[in-house]
C-alpha positions in Angstrom: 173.8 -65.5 -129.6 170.1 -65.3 -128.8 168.4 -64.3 -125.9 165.8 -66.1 -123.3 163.1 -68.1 -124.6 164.4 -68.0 -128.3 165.4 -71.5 -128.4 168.8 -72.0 -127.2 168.5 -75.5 -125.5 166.0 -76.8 -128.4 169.0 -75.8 -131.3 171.4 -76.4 -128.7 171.0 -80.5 -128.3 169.8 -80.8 -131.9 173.3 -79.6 -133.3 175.2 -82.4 -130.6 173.3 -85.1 -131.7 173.8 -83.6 -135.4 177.7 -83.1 -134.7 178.1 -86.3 -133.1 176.3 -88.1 -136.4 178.4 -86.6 -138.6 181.6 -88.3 -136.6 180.0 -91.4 -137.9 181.5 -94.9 -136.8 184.5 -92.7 -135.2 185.1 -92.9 -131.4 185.5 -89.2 -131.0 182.5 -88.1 -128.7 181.4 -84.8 -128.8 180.8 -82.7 -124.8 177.7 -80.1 -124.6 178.8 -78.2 -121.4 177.2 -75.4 -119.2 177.5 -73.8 -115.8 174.5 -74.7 -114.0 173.4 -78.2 -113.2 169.8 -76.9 -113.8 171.0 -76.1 -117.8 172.6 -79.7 -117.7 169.4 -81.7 -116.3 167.1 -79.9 -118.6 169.8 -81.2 -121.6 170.3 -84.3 -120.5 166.2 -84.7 -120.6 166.0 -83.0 -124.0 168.9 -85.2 -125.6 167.3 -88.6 -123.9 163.8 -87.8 -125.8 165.4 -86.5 -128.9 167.9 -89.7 -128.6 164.7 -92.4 -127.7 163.4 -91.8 -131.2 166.3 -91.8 -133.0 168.3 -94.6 -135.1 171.8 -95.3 -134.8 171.2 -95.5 -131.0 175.1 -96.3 -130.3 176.4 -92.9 -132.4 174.2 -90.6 -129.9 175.6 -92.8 -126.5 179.0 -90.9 -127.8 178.3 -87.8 -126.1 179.3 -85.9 -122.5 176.9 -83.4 -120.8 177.6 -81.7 -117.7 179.2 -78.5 -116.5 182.4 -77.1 -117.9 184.1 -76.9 -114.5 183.4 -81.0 -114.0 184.8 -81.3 -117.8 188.0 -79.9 -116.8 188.5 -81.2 -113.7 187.5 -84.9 -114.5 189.5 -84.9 -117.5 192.6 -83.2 -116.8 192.6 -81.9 -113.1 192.2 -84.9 -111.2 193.9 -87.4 -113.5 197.3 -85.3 -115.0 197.6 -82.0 -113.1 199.6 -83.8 -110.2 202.6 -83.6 -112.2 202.2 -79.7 -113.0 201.4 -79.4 -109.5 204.3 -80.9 -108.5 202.5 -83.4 -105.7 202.6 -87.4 -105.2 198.9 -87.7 -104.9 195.6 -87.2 -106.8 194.8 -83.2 -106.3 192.0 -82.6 -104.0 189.0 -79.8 -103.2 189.5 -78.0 -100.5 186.7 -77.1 -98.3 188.4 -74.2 -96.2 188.0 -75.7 -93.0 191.0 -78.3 -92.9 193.3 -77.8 -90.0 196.6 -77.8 -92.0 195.3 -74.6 -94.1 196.2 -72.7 -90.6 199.7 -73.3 -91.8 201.0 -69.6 -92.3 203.0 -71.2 -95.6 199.2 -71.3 -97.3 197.9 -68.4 -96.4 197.1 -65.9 -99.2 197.6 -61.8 -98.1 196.0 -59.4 -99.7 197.4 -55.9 -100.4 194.7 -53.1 -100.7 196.2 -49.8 -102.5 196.2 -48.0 -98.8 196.9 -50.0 -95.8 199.1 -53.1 -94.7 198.4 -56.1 -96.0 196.5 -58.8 -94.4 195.9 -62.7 -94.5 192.7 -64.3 -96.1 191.3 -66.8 -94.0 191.3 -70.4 -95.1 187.2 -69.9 -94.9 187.3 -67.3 -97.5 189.8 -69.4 -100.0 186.8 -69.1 -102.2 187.1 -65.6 -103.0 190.7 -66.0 -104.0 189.8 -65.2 -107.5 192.5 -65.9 -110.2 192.5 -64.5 -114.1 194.8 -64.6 -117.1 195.5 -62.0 -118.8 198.6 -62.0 -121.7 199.4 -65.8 -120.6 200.0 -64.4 -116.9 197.9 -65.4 -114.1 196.6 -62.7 -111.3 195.2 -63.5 -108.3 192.6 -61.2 -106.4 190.6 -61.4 -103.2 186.7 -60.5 -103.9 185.9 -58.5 -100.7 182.4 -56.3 -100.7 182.5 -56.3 -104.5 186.1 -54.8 -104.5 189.3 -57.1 -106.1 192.1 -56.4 -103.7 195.8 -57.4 -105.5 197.0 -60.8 -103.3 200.8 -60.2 -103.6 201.9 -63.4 -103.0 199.6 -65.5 -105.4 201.8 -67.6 -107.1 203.8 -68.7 -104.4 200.7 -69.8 -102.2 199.4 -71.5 -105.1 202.6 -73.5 -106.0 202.6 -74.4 -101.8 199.0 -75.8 -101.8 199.4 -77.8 -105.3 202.8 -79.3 -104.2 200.5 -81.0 -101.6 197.5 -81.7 -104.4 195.0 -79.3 -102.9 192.9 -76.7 -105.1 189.9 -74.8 -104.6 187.5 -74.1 -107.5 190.0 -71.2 -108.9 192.7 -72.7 -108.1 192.0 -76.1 -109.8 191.0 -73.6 -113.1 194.3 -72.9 -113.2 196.0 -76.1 -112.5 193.8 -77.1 -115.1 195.4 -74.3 -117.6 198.8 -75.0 -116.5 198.7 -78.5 -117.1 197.4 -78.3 -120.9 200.4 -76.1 -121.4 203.5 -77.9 -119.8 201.5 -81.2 -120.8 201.0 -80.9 -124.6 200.2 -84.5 -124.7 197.6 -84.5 -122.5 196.1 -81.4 -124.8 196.1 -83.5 -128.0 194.7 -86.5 -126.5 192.2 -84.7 -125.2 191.2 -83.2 -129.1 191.5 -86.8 -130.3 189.1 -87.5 -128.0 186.6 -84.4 -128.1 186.8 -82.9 -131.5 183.6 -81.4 -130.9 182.3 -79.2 -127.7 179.4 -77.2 -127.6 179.2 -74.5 -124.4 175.9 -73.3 -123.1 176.2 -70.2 -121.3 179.3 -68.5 -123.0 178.5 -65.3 -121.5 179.7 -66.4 -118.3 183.2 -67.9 -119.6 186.0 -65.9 -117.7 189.4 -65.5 -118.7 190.6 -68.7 -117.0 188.1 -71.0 -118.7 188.9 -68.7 -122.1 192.2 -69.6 -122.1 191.6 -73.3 -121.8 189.2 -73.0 -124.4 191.7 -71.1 -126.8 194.0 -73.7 -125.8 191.4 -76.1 -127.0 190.7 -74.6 -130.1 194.6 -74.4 -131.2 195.0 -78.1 -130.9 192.2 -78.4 -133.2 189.0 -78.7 -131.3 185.6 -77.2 -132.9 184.1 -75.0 -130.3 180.6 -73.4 -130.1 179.4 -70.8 -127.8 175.6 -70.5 -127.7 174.6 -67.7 -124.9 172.8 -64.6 -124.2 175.3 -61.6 -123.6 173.0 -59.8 -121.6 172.5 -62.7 -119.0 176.1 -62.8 -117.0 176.4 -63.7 -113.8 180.0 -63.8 -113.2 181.9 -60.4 -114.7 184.1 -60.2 -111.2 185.4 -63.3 -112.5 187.0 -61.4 -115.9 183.4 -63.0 -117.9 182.6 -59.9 -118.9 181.1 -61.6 -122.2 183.8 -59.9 -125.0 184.9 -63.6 -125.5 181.7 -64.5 -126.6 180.7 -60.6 -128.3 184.1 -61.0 -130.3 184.1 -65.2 -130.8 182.4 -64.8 -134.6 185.4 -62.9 -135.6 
């Protein structure tokens, strides 16, 4: 934990290429993640001049940076969640704007304490917001900075994966799903990462926590570098106690 301009990206890529040299001839790779593709370029620049004048070239080519949401989604979403999701195809991003999303089976309705309950339109699928909380998942609709209960979450969830699509939330939780009814595809993915570094922690939400705590129970070493005071996303559950509470 250390705040802006103390040195977070400089200690940050020294400790992957020190991780990933301490793996030695292994072909476990070690994953530096963030949340913004700005924080990934300026690592991927950092680690390509720290790696240029370093020996053992083909020990530092075993590393992954990019954002935590591509990790995710290129190593579990799109290859294995099809099965969880209980589709034929490889899942798929929706945009919001595809005709069959008119479909009153997909539609997501919100319930606000007073008044009836109403349907979010497929343009506004991004502000279906979903969180775990005890193992459960909730779904709310983000509407001028107020989370309004969607009372049939789960079931318009199950609709849209049984025909592979996701949106960003959605695909967090497809991700989550599949790493627990697929314990398989949770160890291989340990074998194959048994070290990850995440750059921004302050911004995890409860979603991406409970991946990572999945993680971290099949045996993964995790570290959190961030600055608590710098979060961006706390009507998304990342209200930085993960990271506050993480040294415990």
């Amino acid at each position: 934990i250390a705040c802006a301009g103390s040195g977070k990206t400089f200690t940050a890529v020294r400790r992957l290429a020190h991780m990933r040299h301490q793996l030695g001839d292994r072909r476990g790779r070690v994953a530096l993640l963030s949340f913004s593709n700005v924080a990934i370029d300026t690592f991927r620049r950092e680690y390509q001049s720290l790696s240029d004048n370093a020996s053992g070239r083909a020990s530092h080519d075993r590393v992954e940076i990019g954002t935590l949401d591509s990790f995710i989604t290129g190593n579990v979403l799109r290859p294995h969640a099809y099965r969880t999701m209980g589709c034929d195809r490889m899942p798929f991003l929706i945009a919001g704007t595809e005709p069959f999303l008119q479909n009153r089976d997909f539609k997501f309705w919100a319930q606000p304490s007073s008044g009836q309950a109403f349907p979010v339109s497929p343009a506004l699928l991004y502000k279906v917001i979903v969180n775990i909380e005890a193992g459960r998942p909730t779904f709310h609709f983000r509407q001028q900075g107020a989370a309004i209960p969607i009372n049939n979450g789960p079931a318009a969830t199950a609709r849209l994966g049984a025909v592979g699509a996701y949106s960003h939330d959605l695909g967090r939780y497809w991700c989550y799903r599949t790493l627990v009814e697929q314990p398989a595809i949770l160890n291989a993915l340990v074998r194959r990462y048994p070290h990850i570094l995440i750059d921004e922690a302050q911004d995890i939400g409860t979603v991406h926590q409970a991946i990572i705590e999945l993680l971290i129970g099949a045996g993964c070493q995790v570290s959190l570098i961030a600055d608590p005071n710098q979060g961006i996303y706390e009507f998304a559950g990342a209200d930085g106690s993960f990271l506050s509470l993480y040294g415990q």
